[in-house]
C-alpha positions in Angstrom: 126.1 166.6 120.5 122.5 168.1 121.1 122.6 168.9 116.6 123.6 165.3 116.2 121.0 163.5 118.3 118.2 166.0 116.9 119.2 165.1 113.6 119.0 161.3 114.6 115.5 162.1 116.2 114.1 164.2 113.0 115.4 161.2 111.1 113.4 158.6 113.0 110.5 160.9 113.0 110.4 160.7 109.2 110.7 156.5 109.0 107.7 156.8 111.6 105.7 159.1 109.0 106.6 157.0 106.1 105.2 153.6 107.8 102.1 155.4 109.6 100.8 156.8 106.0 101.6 153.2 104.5 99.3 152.3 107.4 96.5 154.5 107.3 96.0 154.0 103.8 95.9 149.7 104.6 99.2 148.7 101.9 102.7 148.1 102.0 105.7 150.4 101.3 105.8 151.2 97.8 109.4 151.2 96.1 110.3 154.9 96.7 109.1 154.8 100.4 110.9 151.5 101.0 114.3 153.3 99.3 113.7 156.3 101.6 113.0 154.6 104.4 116.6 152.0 103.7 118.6 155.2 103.5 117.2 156.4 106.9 118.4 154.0 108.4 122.1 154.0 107.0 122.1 157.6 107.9 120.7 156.8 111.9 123.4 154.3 111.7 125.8 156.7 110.9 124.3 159.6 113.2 124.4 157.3 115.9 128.3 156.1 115.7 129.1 159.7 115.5 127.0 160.2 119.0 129.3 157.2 120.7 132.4 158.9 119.9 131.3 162.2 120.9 129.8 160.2 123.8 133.2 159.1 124.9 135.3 161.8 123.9 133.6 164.2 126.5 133.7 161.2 128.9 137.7 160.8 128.5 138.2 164.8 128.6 135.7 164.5 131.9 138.2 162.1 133.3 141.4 164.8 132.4 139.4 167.4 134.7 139.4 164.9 138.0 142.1 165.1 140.4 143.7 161.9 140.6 142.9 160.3 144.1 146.9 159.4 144.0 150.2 161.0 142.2 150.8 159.5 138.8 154.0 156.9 139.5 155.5 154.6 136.6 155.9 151.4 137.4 159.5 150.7 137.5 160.7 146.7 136.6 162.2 145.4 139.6 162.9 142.5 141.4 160.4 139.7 142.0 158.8 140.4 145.4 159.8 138.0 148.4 157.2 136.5 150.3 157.0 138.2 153.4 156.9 136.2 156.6 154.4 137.0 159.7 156.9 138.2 162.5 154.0 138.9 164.5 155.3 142.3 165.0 158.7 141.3 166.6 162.2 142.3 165.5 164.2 139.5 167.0 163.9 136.2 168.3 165.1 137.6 172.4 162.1 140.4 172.1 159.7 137.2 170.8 161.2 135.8 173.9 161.1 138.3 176.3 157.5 138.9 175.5 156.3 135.2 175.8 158.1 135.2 179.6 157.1 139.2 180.8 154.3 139.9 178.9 154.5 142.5 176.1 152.6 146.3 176.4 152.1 146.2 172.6 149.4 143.2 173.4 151.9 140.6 171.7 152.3 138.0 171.3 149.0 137.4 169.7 146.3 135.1 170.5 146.3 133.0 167.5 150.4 132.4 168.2 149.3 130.4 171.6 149.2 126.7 172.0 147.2 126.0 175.2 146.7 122.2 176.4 146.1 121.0 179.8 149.0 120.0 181.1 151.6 121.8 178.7 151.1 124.8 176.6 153.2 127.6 175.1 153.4 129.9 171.7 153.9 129.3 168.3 157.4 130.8 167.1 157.1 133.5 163.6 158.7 131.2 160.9 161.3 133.1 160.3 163.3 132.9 164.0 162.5 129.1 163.8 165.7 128.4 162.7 167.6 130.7 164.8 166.2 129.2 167.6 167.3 125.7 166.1 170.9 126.5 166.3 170.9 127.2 170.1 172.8 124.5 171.1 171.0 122.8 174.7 173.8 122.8 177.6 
């Protein structure tokens, strides 16, 4: 890498000479010096697309030397994911219950589940024991 961008350099250094003596001595390029001065440039070009890849070559084999932060797993195809329903933490409709009418040590059921009012009140039930609570049948 270091031979490749000192190479580039020394070939910049000589399009700088060539354009500082056209300067000092008040004219323009003359044919040869405008030639020379062309095929610099295709060769910094050329020198400088060889620096890129080397550039990210040593950047990929950098990455090889890291340890990865977690264990390589493949992704395996399988079935679409089901959206999962906020339970607020409770297995079963009777331990919702239970913790709505004794209180719960696990701090549930949480404060965004309750529905205070004035003269009535009481919690919202997770969505998915709605329905089992639907079928007890009122005696």
């Amino acid at each position: 890498m270091d031979e490749l961008l000192r190479a580039r350099a020394d070939k910049i250094a000589e399009q700088r000479a060539i354009l500082d003596r056209a300067k000092a001595e008040g004219r323009d390029l003359t044919e040869e010096e405008a030639a020379r001065f062309d095929a610099l440039d295709k060769e910094i070009d050329s020198l400088t697309a060889q620096i890129e890849r080397e550039r990210k070559v040593r950047e990929r084999e950098a990455m090889l030397d890291k340890p990865l932060d977690k264990p390589f797993r493949p992704v395996v195809p399988g079935p679409e994911p089901v959206d999962k329903k906020d339970d607020g933490g409770f297995e079963s409709l009777a331990e919702f219950i239970a913790a709505v009418r004794w209180g719960d040590p696990r701090g549930r059921p949480r404060n965004e589940m309750r529905m205070d009012t004035p003269e009535s009140g009481g919690y919202s039930v997770p969505e998915q024991f709605r329905e089992e609570l639907l079928q007890v049948t009122a005696e």
